[in-house]
mmCIF file of the N, C-alpha and C atoms, coordinates in Angstrom:
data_MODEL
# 
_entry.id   MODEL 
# 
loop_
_atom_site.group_PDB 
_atom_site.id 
_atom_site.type_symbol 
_atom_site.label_atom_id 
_atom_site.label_alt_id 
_atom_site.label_comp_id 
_atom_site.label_asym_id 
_atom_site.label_entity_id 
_atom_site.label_seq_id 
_atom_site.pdbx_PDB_ins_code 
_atom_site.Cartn_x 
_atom_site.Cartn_y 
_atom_site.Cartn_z 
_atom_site.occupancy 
_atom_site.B_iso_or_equiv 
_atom_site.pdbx_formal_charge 
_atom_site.auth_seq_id 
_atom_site.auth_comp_id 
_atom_site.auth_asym_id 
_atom_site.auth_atom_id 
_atom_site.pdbx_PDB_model_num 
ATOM 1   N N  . UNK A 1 1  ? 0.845  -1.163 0.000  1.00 0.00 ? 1  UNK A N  1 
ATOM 2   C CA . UNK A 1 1  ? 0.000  0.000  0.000  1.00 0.00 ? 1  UNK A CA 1 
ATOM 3   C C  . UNK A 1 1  ? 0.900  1.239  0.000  1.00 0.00 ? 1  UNK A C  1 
ATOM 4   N N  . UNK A 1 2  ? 0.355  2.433  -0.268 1.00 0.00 ? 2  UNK A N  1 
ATOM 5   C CA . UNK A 1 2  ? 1.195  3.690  -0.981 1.00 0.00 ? 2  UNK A CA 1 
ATOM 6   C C  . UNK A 1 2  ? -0.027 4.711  -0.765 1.00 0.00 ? 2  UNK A C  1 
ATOM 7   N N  . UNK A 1 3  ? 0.768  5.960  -0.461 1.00 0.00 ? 3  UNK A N  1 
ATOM 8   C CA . UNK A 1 3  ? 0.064  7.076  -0.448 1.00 0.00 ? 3  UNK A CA 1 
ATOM 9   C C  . UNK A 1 3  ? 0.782  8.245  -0.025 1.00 0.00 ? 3  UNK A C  1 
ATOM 10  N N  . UNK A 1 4  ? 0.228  9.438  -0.343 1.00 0.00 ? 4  UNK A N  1 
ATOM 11  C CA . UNK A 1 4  ? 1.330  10.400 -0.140 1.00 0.00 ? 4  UNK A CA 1 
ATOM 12  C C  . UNK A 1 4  ? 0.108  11.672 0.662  1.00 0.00 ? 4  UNK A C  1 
ATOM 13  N N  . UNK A 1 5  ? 0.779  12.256 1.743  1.00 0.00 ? 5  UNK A N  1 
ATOM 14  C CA . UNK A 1 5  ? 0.292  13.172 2.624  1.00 0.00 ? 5  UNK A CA 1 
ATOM 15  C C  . UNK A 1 5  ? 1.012  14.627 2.803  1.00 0.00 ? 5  UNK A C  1 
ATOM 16  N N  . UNK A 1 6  ? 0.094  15.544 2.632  1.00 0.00 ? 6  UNK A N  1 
ATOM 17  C CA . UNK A 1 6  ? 1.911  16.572 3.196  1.00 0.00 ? 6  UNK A CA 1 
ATOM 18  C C  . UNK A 1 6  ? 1.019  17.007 4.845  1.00 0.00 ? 6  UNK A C  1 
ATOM 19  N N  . UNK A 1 7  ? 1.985  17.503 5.037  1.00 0.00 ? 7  UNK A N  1 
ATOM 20  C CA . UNK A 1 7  ? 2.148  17.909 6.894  1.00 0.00 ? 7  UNK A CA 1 
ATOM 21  C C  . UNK A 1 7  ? 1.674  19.118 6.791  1.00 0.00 ? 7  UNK A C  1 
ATOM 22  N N  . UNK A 1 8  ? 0.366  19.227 7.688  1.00 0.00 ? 8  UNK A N  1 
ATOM 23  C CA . UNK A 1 8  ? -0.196 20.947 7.661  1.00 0.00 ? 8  UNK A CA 1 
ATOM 24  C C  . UNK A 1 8  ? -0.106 21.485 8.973  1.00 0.00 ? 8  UNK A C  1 
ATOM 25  N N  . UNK A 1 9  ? 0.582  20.795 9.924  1.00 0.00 ? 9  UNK A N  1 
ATOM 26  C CA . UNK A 1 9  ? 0.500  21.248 11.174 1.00 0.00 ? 9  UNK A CA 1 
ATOM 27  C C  . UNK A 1 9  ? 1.357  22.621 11.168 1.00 0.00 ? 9  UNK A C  1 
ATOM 28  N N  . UNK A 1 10 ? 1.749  23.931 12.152 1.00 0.00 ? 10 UNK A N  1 
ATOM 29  C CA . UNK A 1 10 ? 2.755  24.628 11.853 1.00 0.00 ? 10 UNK A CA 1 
ATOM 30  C C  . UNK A 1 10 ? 4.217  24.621 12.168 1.00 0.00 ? 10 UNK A C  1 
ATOM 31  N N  . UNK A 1 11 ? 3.933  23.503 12.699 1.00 0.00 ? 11 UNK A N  1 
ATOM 32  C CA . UNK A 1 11 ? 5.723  23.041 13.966 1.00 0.00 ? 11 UNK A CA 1 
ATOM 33  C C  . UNK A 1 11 ? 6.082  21.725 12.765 1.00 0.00 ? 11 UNK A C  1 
ATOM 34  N N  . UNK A 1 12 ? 5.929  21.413 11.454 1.00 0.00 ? 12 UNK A N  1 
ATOM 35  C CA . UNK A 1 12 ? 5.790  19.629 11.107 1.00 0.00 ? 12 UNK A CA 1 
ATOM 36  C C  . UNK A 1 12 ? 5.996  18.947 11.682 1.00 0.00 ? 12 UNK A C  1 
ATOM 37  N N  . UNK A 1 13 ? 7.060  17.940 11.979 1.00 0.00 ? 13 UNK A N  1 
ATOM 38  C CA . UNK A 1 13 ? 7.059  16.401 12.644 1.00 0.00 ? 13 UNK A CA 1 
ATOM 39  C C  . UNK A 1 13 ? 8.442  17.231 14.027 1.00 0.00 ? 13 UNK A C  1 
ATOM 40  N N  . UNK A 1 14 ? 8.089  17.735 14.764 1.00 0.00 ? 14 UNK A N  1 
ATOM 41  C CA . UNK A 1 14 ? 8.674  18.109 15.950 1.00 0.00 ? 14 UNK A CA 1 
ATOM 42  C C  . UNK A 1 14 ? 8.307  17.043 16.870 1.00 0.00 ? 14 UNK A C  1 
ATOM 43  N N  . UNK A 1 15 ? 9.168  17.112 18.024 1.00 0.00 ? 15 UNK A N  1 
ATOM 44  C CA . UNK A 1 15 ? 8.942  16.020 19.083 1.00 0.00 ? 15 UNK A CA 1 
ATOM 45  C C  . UNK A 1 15 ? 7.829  15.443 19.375 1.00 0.00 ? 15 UNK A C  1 
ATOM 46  N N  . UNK A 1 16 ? 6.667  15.965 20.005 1.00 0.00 ? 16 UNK A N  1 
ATOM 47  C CA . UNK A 1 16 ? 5.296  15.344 19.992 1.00 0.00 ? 16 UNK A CA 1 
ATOM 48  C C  . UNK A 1 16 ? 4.501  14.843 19.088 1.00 0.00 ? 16 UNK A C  1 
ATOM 49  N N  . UNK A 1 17 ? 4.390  15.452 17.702 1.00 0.00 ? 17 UNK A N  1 
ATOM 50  C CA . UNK A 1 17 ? 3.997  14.986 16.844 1.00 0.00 ? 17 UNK A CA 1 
ATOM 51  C C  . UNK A 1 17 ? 4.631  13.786 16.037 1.00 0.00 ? 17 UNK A C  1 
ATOM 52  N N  . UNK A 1 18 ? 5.720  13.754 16.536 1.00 0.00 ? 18 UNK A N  1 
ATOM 53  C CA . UNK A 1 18 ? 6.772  12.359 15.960 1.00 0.00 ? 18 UNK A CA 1 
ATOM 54  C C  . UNK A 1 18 ? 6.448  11.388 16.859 1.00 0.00 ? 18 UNK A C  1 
ATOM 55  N N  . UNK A 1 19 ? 6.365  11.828 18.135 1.00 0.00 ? 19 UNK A N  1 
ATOM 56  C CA . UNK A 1 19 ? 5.713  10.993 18.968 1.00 0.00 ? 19 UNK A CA 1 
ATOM 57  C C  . UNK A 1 19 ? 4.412  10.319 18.710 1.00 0.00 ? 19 UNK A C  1 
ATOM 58  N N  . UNK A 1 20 ? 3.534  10.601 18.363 1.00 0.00 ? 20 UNK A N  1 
ATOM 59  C CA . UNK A 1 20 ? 2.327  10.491 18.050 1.00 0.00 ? 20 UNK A CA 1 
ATOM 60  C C  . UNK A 1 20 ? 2.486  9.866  16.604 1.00 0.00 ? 20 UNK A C  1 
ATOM 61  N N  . UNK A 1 21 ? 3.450  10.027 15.640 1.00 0.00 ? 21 UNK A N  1 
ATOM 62  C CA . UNK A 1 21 ? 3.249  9.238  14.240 1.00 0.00 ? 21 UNK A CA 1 
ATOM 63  C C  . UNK A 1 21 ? 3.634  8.031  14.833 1.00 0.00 ? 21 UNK A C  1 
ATOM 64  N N  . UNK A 1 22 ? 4.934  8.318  15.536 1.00 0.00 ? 22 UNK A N  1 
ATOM 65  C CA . UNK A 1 22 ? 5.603  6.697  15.583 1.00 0.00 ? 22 UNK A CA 1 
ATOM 66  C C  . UNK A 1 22 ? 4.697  5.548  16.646 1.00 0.00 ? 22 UNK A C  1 
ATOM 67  N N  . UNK A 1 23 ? 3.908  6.109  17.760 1.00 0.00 ? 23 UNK A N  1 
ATOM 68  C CA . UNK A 1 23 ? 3.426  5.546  18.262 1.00 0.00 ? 23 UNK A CA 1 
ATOM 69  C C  . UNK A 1 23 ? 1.957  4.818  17.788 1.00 0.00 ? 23 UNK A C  1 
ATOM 70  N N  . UNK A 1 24 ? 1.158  5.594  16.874 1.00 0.00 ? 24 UNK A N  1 
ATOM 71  C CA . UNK A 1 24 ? -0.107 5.239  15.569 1.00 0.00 ? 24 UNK A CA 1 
ATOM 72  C C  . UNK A 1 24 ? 1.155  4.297  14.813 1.00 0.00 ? 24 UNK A C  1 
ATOM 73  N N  . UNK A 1 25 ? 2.151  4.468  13.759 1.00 0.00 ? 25 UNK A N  1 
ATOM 74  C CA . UNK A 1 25 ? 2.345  3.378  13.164 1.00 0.00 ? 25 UNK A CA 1 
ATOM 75  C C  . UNK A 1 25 ? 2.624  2.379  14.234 1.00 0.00 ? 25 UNK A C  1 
ATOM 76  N N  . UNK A 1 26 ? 3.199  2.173  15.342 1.00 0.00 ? 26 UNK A N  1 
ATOM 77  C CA . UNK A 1 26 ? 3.857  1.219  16.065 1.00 0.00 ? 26 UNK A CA 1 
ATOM 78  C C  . UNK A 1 26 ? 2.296  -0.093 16.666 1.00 0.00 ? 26 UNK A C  1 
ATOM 79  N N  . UNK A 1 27 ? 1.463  1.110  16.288 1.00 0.00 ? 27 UNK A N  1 
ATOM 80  C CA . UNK A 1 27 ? -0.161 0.026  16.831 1.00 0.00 ? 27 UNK A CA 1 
ATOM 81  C C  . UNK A 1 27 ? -0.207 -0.984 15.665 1.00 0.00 ? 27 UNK A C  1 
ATOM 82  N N  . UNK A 1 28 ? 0.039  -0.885 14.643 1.00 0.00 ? 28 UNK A N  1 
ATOM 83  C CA . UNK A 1 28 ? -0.018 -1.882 13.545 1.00 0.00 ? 28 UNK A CA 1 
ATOM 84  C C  . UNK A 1 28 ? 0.960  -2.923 13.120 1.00 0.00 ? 28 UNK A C  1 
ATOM 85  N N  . UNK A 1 29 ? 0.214  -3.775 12.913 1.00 0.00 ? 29 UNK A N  1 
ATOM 86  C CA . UNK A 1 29 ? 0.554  -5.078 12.298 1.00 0.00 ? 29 UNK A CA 1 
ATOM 87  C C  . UNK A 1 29 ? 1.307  -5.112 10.886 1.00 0.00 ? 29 UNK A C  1 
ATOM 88  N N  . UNK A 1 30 ? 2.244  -4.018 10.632 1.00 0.00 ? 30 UNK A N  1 
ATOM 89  C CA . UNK A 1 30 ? 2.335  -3.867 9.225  1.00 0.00 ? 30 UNK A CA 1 
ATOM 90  C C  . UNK A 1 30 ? 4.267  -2.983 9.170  1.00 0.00 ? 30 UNK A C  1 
ATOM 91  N N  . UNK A 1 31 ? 4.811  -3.178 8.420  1.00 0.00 ? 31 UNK A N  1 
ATOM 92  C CA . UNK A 1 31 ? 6.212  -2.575 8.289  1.00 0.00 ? 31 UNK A CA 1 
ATOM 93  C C  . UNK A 1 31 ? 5.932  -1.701 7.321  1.00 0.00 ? 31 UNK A C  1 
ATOM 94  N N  . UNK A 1 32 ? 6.254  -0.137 8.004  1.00 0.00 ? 32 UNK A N  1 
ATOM 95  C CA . UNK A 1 32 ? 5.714  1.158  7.526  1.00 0.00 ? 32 UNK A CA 1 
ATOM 96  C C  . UNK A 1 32 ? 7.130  1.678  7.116  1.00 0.00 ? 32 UNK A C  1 
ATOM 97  N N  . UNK A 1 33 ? 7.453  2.474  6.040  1.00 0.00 ? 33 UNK A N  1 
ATOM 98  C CA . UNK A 1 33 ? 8.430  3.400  6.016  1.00 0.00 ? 33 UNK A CA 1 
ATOM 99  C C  . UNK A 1 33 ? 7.710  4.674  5.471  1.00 0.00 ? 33 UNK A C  1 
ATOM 100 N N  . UNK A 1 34 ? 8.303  5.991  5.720  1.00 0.00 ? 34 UNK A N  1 
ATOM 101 C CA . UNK A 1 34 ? 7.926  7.306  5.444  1.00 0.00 ? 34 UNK A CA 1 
ATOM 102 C C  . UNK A 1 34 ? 8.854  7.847  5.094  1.00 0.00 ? 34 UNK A C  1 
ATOM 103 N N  . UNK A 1 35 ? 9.115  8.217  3.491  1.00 0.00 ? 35 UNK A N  1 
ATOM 104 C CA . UNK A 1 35 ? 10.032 9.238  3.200  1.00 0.00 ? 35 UNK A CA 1 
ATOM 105 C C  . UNK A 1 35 ? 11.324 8.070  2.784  1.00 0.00 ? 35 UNK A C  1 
ATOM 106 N N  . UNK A 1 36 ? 11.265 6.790  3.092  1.00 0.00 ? 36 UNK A N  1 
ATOM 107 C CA . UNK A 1 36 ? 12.222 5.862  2.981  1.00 0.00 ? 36 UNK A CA 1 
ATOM 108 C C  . UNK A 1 36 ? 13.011 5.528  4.736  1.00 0.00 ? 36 UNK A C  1 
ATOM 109 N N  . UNK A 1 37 ? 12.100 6.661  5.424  1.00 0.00 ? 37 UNK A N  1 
ATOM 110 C CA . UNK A 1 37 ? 12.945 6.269  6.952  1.00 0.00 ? 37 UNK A CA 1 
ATOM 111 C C  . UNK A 1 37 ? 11.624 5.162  7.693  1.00 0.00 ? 37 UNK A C  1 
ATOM 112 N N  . UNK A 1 38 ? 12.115 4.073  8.712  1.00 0.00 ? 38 UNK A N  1 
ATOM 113 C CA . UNK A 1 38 ? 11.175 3.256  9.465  1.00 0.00 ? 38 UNK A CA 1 
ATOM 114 C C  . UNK A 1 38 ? 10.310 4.270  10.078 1.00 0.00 ? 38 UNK A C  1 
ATOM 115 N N  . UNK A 1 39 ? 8.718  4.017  9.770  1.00 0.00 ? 39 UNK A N  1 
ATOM 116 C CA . UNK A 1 39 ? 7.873  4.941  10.221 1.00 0.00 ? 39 UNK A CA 1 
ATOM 117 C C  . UNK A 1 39 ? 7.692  4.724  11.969 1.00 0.00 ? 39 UNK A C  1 
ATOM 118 N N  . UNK A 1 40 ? 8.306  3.691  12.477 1.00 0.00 ? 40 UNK A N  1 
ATOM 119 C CA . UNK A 1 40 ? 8.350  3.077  13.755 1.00 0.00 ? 40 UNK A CA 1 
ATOM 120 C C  . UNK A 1 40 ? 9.832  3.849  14.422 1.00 0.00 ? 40 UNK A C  1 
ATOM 121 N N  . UNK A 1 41 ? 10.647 4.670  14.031 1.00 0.00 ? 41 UNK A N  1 
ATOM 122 C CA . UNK A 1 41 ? 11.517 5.081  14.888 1.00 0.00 ? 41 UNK A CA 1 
ATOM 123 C C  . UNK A 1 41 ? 11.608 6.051  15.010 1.00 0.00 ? 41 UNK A C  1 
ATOM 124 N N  . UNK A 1 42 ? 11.551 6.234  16.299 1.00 0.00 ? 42 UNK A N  1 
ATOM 125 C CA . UNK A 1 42 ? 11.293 8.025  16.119 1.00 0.00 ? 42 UNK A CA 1 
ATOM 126 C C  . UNK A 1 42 ? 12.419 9.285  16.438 1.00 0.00 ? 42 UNK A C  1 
ATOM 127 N N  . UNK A 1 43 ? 13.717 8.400  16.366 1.00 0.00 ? 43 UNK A N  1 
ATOM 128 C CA . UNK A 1 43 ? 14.919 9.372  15.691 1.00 0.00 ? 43 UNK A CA 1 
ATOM 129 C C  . UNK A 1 43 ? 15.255 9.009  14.575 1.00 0.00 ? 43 UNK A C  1 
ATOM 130 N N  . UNK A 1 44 ? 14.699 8.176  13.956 1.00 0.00 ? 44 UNK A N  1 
ATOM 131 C CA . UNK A 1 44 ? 14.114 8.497  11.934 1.00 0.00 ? 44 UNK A CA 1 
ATOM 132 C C  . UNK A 1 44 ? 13.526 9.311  11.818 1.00 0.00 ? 44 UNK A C  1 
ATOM 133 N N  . UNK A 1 45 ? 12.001 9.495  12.580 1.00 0.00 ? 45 UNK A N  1 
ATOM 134 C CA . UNK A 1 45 ? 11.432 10.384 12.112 1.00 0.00 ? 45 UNK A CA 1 
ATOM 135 C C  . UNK A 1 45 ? 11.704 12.000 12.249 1.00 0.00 ? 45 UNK A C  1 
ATOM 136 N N  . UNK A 1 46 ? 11.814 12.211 13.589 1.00 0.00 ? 46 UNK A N  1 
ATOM 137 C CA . UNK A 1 46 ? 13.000 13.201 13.832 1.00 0.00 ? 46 UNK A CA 1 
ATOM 138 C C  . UNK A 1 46 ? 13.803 14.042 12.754 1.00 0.00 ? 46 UNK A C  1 
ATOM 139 N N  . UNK A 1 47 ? 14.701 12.696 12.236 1.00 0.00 ? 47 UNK A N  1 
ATOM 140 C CA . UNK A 1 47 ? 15.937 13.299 11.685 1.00 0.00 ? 47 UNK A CA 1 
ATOM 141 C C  . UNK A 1 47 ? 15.615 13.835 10.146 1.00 0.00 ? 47 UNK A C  1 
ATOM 142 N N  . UNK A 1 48 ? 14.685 13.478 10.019 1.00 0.00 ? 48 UNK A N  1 
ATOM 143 C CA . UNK A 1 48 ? 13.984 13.783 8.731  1.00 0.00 ? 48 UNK A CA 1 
ATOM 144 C C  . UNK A 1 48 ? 13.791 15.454 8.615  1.00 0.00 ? 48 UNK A C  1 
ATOM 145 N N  . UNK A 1 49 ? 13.440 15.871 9.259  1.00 0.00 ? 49 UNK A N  1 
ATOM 146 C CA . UNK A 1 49 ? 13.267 17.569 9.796  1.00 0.00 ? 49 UNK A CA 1 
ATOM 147 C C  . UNK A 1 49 ? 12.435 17.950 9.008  1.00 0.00 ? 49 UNK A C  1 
ATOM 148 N N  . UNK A 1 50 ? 11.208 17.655 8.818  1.00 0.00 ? 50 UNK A N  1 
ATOM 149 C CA . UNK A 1 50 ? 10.000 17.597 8.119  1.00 0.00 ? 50 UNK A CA 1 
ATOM 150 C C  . UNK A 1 50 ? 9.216  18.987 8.675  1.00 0.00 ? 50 UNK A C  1 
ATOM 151 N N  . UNK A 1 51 ? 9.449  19.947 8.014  1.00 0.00 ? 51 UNK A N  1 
ATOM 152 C CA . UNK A 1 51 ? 8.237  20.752 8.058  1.00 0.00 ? 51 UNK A CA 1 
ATOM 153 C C  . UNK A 1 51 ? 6.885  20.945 7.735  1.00 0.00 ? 51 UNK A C  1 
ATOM 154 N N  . UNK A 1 52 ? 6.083  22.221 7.662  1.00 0.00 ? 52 UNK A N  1 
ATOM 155 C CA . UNK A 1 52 ? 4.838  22.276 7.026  1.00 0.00 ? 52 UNK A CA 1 
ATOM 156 C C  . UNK A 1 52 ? 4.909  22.395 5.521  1.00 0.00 ? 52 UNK A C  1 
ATOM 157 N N  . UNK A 1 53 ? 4.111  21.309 4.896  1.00 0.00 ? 53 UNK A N  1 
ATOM 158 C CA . UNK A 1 53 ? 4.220  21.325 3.455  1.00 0.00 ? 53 UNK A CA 1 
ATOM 159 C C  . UNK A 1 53 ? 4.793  20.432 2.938  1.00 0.00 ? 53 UNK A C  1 
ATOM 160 N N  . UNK A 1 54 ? 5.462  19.749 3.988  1.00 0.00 ? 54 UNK A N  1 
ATOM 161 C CA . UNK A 1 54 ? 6.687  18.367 3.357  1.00 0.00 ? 54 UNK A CA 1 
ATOM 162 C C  . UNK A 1 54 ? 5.610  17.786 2.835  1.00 0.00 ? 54 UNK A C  1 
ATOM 163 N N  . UNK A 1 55 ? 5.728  17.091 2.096  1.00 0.00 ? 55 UNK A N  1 
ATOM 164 C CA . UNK A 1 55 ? 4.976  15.449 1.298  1.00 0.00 ? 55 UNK A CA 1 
ATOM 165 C C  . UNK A 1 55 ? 5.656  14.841 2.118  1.00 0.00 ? 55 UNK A C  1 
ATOM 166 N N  . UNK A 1 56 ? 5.157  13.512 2.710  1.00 0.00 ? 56 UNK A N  1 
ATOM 167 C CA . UNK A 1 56 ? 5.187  12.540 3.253  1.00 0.00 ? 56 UNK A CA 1 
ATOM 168 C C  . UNK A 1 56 ? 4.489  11.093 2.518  1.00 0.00 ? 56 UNK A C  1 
ATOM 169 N N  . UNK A 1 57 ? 5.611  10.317 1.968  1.00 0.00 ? 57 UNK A N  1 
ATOM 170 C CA . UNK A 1 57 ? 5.428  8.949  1.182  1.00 0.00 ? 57 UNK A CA 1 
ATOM 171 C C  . UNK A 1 57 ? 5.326  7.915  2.041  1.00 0.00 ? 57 UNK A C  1 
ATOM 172 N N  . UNK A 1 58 ? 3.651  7.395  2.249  1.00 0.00 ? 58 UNK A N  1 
ATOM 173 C CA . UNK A 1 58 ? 3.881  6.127  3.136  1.00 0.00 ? 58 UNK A CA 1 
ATOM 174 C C  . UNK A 1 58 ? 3.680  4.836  2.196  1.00 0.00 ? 58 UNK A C  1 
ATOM 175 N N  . UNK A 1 59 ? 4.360  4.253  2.701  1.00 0.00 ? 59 UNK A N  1 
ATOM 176 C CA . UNK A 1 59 ? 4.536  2.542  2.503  1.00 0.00 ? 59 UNK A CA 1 
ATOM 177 C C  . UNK A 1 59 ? 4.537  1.477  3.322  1.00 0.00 ? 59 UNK A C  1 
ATOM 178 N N  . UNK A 1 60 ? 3.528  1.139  3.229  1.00 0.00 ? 60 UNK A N  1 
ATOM 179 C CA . UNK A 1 60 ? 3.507  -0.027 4.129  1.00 0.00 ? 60 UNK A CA 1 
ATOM 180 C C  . UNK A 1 60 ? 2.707  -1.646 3.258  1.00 0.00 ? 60 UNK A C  1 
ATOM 181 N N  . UNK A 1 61 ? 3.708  -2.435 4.360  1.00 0.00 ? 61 UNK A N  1 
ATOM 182 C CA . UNK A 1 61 ? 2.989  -4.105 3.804  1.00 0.00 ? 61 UNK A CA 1 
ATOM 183 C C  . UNK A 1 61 ? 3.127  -4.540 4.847  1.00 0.00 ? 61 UNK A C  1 
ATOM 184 N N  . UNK A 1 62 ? 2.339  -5.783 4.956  1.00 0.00 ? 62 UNK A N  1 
ATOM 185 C CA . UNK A 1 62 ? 1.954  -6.639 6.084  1.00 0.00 ? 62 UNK A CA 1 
ATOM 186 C C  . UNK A 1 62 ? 0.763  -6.708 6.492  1.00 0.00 ? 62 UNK A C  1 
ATOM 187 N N  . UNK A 1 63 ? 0.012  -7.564 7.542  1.00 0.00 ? 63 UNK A N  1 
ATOM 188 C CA . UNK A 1 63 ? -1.434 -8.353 7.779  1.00 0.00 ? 63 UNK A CA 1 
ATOM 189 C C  . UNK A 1 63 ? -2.201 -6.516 7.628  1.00 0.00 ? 63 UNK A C  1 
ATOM 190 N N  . UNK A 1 64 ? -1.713 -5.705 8.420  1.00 0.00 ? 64 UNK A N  1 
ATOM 191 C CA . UNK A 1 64 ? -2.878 -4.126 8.784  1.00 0.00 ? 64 UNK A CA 1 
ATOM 192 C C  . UNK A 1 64 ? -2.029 -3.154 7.719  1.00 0.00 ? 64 UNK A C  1 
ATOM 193 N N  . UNK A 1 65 ? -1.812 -3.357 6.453  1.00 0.00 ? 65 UNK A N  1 
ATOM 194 C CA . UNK A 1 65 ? -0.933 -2.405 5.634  1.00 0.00 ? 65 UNK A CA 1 
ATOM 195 C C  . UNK A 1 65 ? -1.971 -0.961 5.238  1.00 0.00 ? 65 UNK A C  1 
ATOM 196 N N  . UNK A 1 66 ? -3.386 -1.500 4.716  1.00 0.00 ? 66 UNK A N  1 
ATOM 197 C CA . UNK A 1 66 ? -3.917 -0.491 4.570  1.00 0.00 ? 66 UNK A CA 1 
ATOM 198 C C  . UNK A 1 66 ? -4.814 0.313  5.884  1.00 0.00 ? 66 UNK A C  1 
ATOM 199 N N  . UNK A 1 67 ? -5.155 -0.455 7.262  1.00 0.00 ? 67 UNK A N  1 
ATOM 200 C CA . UNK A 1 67 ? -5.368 0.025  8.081  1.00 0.00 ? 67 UNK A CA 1 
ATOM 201 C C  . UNK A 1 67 ? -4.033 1.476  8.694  1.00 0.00 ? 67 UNK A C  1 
ATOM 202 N N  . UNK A 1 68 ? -2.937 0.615  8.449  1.00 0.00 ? 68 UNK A N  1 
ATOM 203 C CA . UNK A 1 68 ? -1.772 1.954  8.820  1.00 0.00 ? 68 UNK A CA 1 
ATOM 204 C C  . UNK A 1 68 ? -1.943 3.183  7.862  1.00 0.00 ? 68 UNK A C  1 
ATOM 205 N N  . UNK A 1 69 ? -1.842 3.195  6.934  1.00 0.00 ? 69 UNK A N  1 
ATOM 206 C CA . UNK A 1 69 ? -1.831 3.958  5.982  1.00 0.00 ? 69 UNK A CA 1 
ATOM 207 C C  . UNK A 1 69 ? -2.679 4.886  6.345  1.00 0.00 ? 69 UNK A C  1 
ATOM 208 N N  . UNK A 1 70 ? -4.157 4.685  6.407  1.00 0.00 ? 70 UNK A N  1 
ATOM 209 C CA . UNK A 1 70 ? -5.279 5.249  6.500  1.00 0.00 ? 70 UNK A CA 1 
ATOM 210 C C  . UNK A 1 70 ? -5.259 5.731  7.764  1.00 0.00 ? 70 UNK A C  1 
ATOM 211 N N  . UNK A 1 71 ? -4.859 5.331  9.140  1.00 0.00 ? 71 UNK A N  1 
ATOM 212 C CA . UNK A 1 71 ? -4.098 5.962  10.367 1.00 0.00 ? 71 UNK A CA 1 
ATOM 213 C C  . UNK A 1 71 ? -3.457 7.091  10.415 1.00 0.00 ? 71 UNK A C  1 
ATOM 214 N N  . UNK A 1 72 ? -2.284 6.825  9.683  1.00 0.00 ? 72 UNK A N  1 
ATOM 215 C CA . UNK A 1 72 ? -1.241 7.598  9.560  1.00 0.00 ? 72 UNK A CA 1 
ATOM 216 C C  . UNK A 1 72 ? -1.850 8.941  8.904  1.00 0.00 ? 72 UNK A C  1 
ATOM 217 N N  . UNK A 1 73 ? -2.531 8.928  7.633  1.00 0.00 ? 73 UNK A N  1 
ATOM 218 C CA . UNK A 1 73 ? -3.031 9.832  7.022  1.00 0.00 ? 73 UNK A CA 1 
ATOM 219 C C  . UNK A 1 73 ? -4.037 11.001 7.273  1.00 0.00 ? 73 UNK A C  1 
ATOM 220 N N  . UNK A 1 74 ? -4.716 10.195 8.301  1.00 0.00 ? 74 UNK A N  1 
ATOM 221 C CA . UNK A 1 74 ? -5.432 10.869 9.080  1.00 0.00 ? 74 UNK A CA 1 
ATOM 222 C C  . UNK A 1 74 ? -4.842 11.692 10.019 1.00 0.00 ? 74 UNK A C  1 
ATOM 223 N N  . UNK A 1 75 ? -4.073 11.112 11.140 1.00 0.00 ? 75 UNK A N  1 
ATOM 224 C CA . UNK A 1 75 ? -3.455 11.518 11.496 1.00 0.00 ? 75 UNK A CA 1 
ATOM 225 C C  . UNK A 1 75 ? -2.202 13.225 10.983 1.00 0.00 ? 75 UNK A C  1 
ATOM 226 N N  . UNK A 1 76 ? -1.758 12.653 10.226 1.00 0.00 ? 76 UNK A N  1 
ATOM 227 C CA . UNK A 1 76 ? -1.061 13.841 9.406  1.00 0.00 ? 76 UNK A CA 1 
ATOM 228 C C  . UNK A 1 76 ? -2.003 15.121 8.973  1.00 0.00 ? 76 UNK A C  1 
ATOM 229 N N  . UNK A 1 77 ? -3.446 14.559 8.240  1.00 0.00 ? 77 UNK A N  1 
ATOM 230 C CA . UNK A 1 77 ? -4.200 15.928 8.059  1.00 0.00 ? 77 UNK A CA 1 
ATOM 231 C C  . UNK A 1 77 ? -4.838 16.483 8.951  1.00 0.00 ? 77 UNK A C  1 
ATOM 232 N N  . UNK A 1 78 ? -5.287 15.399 10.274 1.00 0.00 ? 78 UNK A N  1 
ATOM 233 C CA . UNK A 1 78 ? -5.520 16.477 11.274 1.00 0.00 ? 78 UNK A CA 1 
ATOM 234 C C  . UNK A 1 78 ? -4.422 17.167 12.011 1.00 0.00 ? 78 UNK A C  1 
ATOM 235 N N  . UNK A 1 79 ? -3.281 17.428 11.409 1.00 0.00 ? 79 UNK A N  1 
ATOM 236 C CA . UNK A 1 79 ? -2.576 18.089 11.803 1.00 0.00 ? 79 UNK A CA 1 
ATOM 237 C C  . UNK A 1 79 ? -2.050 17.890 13.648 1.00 0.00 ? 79 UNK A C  1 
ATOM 238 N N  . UNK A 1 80 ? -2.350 17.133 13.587 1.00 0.00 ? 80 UNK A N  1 
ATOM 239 C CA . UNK A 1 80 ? -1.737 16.399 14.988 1.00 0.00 ? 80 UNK A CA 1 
ATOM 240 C C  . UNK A 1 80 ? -2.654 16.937 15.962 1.00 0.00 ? 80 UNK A C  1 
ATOM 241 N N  . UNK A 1 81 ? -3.937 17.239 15.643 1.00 0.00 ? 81 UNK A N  1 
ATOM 242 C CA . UNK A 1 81 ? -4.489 18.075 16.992 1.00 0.00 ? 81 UNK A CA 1 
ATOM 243 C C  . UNK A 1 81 ? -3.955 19.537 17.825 1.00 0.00 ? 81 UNK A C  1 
ATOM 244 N N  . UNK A 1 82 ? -2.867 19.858 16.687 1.00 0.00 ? 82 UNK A N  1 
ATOM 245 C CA . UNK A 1 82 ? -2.495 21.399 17.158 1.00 0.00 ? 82 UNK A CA 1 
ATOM 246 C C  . UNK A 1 82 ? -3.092 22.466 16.937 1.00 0.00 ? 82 UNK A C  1 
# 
């Protein structure tokens, strides 16, 4: 599964909100990468230094591939609840 999101929050993937991706992908049954970094680590995600506007490429396979996806995505356009 494949899909692409950009980040509308105004801080992008800063500490809490990295917190919050890596911990939504980490609920699933599925091996996620974002951007080509493990969507499960969250000094990958971090190091990425993803602002507002980045595109964000998810990929995931395994038993919950399109449940993550659709997580994640959500996640990203509600802008993390900020």
């Amino acid at each position: 599964m494949r899909s692409t999101v950009t980040l509308v929050n105004e801080t992008g993937l800063h500490a809490r909100p990295a917190a919050d991706f890596v911990k939504t992908a980490s609920s699933f049954d599925a091996q996620i990468k974002v951007n080509g970094v493990d969507a499960k680590s969250l000094l990958g995600i971090m190091a990425m230094g993803a602002k507002k506007g980045t595109e964000l490429e998810l990929v995931a396979t395994g038993a919950q591939a399109q449940e993550a996806i659709d997580g994640l995505v959500a996640l990203v356009e509600s802008g993390f609840s900020e």
